[in-house]
C-alpha positions in Angstrom: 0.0 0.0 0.0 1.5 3.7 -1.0 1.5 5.9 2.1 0.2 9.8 1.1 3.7 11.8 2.0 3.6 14.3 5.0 3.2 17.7 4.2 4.4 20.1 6.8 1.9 21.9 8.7 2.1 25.9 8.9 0.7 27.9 11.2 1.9 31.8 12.7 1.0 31.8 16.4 1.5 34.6 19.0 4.8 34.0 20.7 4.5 32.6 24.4 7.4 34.0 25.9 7.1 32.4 29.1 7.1 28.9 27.2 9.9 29.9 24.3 12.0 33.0 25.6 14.8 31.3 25.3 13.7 30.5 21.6 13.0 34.3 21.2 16.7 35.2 22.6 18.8 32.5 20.4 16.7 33.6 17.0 17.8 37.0 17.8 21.2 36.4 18.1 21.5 34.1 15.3 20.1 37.3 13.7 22.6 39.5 14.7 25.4 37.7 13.7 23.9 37.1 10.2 24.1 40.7 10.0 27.3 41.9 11.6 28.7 39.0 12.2 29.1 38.8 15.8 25.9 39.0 18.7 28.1 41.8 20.7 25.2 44.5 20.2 22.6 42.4 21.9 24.7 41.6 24.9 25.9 45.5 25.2 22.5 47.1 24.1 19.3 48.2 25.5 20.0 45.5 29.2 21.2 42.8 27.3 19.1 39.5 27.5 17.3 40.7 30.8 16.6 44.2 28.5 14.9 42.3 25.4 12.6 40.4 27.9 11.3 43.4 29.0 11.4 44.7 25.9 9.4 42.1 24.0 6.7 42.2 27.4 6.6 45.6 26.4 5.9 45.2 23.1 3.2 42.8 23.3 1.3 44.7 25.7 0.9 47.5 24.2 0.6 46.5 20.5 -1.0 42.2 21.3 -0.3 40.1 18.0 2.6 41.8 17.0 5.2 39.2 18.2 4.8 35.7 16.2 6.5 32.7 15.7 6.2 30.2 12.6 5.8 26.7 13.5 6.0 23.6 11.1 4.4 21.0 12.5 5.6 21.3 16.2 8.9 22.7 15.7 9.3 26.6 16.0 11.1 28.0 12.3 11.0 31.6 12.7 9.9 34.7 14.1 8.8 38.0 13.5 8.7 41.2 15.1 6.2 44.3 14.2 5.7 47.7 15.1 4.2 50.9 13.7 6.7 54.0 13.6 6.4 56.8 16.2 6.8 59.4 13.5 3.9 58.0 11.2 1.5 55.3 12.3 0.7 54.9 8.6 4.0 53.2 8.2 4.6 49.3 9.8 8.1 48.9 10.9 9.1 44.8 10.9 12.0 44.8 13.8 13.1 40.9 12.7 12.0 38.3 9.7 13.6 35.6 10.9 13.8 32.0 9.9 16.2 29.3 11.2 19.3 28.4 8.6 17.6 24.8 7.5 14.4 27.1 6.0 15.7 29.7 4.4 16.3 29.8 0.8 12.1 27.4 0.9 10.2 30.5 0.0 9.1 30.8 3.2 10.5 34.8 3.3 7.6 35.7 1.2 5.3 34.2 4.0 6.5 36.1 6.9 6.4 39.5 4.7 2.7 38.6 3.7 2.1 38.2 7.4 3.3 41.2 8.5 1.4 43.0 5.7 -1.5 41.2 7.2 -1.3 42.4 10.7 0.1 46.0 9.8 -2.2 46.8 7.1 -5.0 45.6 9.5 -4.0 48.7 11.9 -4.0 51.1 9.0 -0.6 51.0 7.4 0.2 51.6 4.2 3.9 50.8 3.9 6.3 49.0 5.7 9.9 49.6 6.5 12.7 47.5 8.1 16.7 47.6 8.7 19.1 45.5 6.6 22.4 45.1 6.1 24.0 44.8 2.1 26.5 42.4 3.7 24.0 39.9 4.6 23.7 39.1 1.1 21.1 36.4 0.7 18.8 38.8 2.5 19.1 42.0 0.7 18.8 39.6 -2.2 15.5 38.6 -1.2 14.3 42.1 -0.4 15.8 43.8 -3.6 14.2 40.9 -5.5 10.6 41.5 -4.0 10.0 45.1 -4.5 11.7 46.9 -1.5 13.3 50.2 -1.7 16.7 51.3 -0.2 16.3 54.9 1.4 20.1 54.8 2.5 22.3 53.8 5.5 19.7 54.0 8.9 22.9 55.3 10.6 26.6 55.6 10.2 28.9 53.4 11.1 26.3 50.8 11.6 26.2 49.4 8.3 22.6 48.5 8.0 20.2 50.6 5.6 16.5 51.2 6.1 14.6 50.1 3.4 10.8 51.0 2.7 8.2 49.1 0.6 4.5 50.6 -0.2 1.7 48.3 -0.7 2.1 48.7 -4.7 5.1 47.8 -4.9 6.3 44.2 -6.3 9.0 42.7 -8.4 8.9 40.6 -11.0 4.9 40.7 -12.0 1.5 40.8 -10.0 0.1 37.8 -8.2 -1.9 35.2 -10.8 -6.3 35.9 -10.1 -8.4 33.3 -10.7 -11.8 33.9 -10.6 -14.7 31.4 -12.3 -16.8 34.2 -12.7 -14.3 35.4 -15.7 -14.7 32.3 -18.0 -18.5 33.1 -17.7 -17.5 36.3 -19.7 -18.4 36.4 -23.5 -18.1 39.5 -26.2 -21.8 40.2 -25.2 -21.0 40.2 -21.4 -21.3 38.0 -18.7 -23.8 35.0 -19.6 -24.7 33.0 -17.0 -26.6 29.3 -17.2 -26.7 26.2 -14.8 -24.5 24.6 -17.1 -22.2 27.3 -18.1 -21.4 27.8 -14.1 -20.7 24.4 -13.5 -18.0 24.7 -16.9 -16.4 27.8 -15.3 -15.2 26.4 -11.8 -14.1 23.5 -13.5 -12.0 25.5 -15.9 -11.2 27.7 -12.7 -10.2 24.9 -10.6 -8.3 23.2 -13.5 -6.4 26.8 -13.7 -5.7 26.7 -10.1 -4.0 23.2 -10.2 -1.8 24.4 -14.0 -0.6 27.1 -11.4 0.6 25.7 -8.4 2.3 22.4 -10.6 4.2 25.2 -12.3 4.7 26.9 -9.4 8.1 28.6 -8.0 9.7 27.6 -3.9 7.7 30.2 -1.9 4.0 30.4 -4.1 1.3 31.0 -1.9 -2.1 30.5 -2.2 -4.9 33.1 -1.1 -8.5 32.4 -1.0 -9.9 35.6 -1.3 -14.1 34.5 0.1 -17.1 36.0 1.0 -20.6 37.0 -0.4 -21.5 38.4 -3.5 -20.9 42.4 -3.0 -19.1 41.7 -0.1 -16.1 44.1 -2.1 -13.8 40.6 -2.7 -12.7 41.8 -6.3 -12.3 45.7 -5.4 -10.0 44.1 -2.4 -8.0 41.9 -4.4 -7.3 44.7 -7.1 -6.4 47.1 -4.4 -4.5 44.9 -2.3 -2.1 43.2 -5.2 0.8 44.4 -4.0 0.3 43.4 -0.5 0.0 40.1 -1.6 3.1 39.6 -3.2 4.0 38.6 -6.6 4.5 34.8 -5.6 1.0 34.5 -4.7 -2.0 32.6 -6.8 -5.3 34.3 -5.5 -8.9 32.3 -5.6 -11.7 34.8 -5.6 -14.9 33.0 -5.4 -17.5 32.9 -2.5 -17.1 29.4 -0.7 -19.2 30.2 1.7 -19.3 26.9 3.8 -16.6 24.5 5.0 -17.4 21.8 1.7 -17.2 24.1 -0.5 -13.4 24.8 0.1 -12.6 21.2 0.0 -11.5 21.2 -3.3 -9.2 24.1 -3.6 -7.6 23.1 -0.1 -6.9 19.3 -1.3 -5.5 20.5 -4.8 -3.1 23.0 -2.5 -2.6 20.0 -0.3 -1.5 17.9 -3.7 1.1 20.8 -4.6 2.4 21.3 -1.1 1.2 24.7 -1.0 -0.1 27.0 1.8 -3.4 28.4 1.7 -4.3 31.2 3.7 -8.2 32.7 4.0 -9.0 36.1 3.4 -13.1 36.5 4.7 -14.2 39.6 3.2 -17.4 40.5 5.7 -19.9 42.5 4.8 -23.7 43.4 5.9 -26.7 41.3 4.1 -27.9 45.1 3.5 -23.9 46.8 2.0 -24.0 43.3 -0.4 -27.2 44.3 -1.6 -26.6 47.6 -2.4 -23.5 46.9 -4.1 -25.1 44.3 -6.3 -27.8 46.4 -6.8 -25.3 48.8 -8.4 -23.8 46.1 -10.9 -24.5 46.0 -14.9 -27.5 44.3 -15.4 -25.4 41.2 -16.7 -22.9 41.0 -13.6 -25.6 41.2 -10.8 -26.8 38.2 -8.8 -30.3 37.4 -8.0 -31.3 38.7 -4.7 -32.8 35.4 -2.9 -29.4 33.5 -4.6 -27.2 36.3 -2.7 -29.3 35.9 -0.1 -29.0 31.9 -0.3 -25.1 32.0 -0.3 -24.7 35.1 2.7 -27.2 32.2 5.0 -24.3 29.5 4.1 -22.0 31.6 5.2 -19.5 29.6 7.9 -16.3 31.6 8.6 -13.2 29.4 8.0 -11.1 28.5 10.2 -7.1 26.9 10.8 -8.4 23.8 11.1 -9.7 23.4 7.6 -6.4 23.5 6.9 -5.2 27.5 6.5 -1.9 28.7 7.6 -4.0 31.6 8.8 -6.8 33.4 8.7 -7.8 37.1 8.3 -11.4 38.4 8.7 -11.9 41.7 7.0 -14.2 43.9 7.9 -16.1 46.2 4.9 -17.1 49.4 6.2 -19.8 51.2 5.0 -19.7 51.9 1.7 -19.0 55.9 2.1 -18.0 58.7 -0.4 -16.1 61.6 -0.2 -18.8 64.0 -0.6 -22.6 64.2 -0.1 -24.7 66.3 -1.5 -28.2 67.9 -0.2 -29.9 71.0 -1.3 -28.1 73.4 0.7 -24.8 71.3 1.5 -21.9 69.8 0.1 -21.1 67.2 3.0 -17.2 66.8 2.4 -14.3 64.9 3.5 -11.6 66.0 5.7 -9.3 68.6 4.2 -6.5 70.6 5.6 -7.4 73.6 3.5 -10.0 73.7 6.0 -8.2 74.7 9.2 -8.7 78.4 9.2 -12.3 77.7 8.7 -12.2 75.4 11.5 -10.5 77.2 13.6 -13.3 80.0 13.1 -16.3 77.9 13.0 -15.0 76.4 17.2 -13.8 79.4 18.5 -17.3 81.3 17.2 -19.0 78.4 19.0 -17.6 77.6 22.1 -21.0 79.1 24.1 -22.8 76.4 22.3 -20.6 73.9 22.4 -19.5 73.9 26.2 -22.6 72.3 27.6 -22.6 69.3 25.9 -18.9 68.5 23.6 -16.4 67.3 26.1 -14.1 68.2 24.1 -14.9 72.2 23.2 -12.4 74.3 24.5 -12.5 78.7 24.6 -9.8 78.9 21.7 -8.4 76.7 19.0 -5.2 77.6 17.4 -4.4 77.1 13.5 -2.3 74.7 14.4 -4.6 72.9 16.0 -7.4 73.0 14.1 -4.7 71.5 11.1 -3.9 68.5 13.8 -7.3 67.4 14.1 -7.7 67.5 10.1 -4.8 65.5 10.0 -6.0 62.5 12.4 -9.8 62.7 10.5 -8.1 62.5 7.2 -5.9 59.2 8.4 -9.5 58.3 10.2 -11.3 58.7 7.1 -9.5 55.9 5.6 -9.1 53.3 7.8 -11.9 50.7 8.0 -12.4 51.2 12.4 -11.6 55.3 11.9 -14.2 57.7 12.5 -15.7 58.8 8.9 -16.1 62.8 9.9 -18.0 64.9 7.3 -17.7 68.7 7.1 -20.9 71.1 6.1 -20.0 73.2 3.7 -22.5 75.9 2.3 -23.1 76.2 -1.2 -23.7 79.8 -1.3 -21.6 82.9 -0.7 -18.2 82.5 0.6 -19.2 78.4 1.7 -18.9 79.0 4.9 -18.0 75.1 7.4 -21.7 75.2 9.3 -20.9 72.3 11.1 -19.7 68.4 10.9 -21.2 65.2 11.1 -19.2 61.8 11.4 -20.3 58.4 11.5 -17.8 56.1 13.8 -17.9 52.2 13.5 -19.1 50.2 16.5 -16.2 48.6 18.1 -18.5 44.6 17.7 -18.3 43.3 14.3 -21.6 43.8 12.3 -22.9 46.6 14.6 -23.5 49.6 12.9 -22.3 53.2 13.4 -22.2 55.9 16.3 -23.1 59.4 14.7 -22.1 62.3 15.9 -22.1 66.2 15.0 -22.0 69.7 15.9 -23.0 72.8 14.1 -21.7 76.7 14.1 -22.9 78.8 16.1 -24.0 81.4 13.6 -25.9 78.9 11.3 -27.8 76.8 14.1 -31.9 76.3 13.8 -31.7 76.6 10.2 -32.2 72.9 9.6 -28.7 72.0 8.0 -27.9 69.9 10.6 -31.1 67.7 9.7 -30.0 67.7 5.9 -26.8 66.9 6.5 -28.1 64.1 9.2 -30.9 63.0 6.7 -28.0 62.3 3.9 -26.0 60.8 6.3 -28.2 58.2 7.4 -29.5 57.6 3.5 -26.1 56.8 2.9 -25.9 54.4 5.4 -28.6 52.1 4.6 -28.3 49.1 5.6 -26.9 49.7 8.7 -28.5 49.8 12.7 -27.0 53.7 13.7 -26.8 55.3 17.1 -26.6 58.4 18.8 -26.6 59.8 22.3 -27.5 63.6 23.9 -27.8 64.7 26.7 -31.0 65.0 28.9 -31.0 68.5 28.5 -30.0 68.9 24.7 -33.7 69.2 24.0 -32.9 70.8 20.0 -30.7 67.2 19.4 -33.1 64.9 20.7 -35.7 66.3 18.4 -33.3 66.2 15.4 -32.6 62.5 16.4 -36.6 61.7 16.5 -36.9 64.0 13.0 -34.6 61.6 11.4 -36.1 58.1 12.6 -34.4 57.5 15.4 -36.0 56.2 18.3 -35.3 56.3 22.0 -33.9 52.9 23.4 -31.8 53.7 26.6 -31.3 56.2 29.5 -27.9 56.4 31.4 -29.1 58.1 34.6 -26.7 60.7 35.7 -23.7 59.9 32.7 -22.8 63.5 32.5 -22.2 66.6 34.0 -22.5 70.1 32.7 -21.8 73.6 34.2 -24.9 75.2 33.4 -27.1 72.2 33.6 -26.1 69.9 36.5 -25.7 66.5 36.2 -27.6 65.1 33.1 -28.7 61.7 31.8 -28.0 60.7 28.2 -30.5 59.6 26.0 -29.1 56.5 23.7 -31.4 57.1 20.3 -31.5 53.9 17.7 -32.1 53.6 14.2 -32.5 50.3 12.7 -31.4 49.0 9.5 -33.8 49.0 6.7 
């Protein structure tokens, strides 16, 4: 009888320092004298070993996830080390890729980078920069080879040089798609029958297995899944570079376990990794989107809704290296439009405007924003534009709007943001504020009104205080209803101690 061979087993865990410091202090070293030759820096540096302990306690307090180590089967093959830079948290900074001397020159490099592109894009970054020395040539190999960028020596004498790599940026080729939907394309569009679908996944799964026989050391599979208008082709295409040019991407939905039987075993047959991307999205956000499609490209609505009720989250131990869940956010523009507002995005031309529209306000504003303050400087007011512009961007950041008139000199009458709940699949928190000089006009209902049209779909809450009688009727005005009183939550210096009203809109 012919026994199946073993295929190694993948899997990036969290590194438990109490179990494997010792691991964590001998891949560091091993490290150091790849790079310069000689481990005299860690023993001189920063406390020495009793210093990195503390150090790596440190880190994985106050960032948890960012420390990992790479097992194969039950043997620990590497490590890596993340961070995101003081100066810019839009930038990840990878301390260590590390992998023990037996692995390297597998592929396995271009597994670690994807990981750390996983975990550092999932707290906004958009780049990623590390330290490497020319001298350790089969590293700056691999790093010149796959897209990264040398900015210069980090500092002199040291003989290392930082090197910086943006999302978009890959070697030799983008990753291969493969997506069944495509072979259901034809010069008239995309023609779908029974029998035509059950022709495309075969041809999709016969490309998938062509791939990964021809494939290079270090090809990685990524099953890109998730509902129809979940946003899985707009991901991929944006995300390309993140991927790596090494990888062969699946975009399909597979919604349940059975269903990703097939790709896994024909990964399993090539001795490739497979790691799950779960694109999650609202029944109501894939509706709309498909809703938006050409005529030829959209789904029927009970089918969508057939395969979103299938869903079933994978999982490890399907057989994924790993697995990311990513969450779609609403489905926002930059601008909104109502009869007498242009509802716009965060801009630093605005500070001045800003700064005007607070300090005008601050009478208003005292009793109920914790936050209002007698005077904002320019500088200030260009800070806070700053953080809603990185906010604006990133999928758990605070989507602030800014209520531009569209008469006369357009003056800012106010701002309105809508702030994901911190739960999975639980709507938004508004919020807003209005100038002074432009309140009970009504704007802040428009602007509200277009808001909450925009996010259809979605449950939405607000809160005012018990005796912010003008925003609990705007909340009512707009359909939202009363579902919760915190007794004494607040305190204000005209009014006392206050309750706050928690108003609720469902999702329709």
């Amino acid at each position: 009888m012919t026994e199946t061979p073993h295929i190694p087993t993948l899997a990036f865990r969290p590194v438990d320092l109490d179990a494997h410091y010792d691991v964590c202090q001998r891949f560091r070293i091993d490290a150091l004298m790849c790079t310069f030759g000689s481990a005299e820096l860690f023993y001189q540096s920063d406390g020495g070993p009793e210093g990195y302990v503390i150090w790596l306690r440190e880190r994985a307090a106050k960032l948890p996830g960012c420390l990992v180590h790479v097992w194969r089967d039950e043997e620990i093959i590497g490590q890596i080390e993340m961070d995101r830079l003081k100066s810019d948290i839009s930038i990840g900074y990878v301390n260590l890729f590390y992998l023990v001397s037996e692995q390297r020159g597998q592929g396995l490099g271009a597994l670690l980078e994807a990981y750390a592109w996983r975990f550092l894009s999932g707290l906004g970054c958009q780049s990623l920069r590390l330290s490497a020395a020319p001298n350790n040539r089969p590293a700056w190999v691999f790093y010149k080879n796959n897209g990264w960028q040398d900015l210069g020596p980090r500092e002199p004498g040291r003989g290392t040089h930082t090197l910086h790599k943006e999302a978009g940026e890959y070697a030799s080729g983008s990753p291969r798609v493969i997506n069944p939907d495509d072979y259901l394309e034809t010069e008239f569009g995309r023609e779908f029958t029974p029998e035509r679908d059950r022709q495309a996944w075969e041809l999709a799964y016969a490309c998938l297995n062509e791939a990964l026989s021809k494939a290079r050391r270090g090809t990685h599979v990524y099953l890109v899944m998730g509902v129809q208008g979940a946003g899985k082709s707009r991901w991929v295409a944006e995300n390309l570079g993140r991927l790596g040019h090494r990888a062969v991407v699946f975009d399909a939905a597979l919604p349940a376990r059975r269903h990703r039987e097939r790709l896994l075993a024909i990964a399993r047959r090539h001795g490739m990794p497979v790691i799950a991307l779960f694109l999650k999205a609202p029944l109501g956000l894939a509706l709309l989107r498909n809703a938006r499609r050409s005529a030829d490209k959209r789904v029927p609505e009970q089918a969508l809704k057939n395969v979103y009720g299938l869903i079933e989250p994978p999982t490890q131990e399907e057989g994924f290296i790993w697995v990311q869940t990513i969450e779609q956010p609403a489905d926002l523009p930059k601008t909104l439009e109502t009869p007498r507002l242009n509802l716009i995005a965060p801009d630093v031309g605005l500070a001045h405007k800003l700064a005007d529209a607070l300090n005008g306000s601050y009478e208003l504003h005292r009793d109920f924003l914790i936050w209002s303050k007698p005077h904002w400087t320019l500088e200030e007011t260009q800070e806070s534009l700053d953080r809603a512009c990185a906010d604006f961007s990133t999928p758990a950041g605070e989507k602030r709007y800014f209520l531009i008139g569209r008469e006369g000199d357009q003056p800012l009458v106010g701002c309105i943001g809508a702030t994901p709940e911190a739960e999975p699949n639980q709507g938004f928190e508004i919020g807003y504020w209005v100038n002074e000089a432009y309140a009970n006009r009504g704007l802040v209902k428009e602007a509200l009104l277009a808001l909450v049209a925009a996010l259809s779909g979605q449950t939405l809450r607000l809160t005012a205080s018990s005796a912010n009688i003008a925003s609990q009727k705007l909340a009512e005005a707009a359909g939202f209803e009363p579902v919760q009183t915190l007794v004494d939550a607040r305190v204000s210096g005209r009014h006392g101690v206050c309750d706050t009203v928690v108003y609720q809109r469902e999702a329709r």
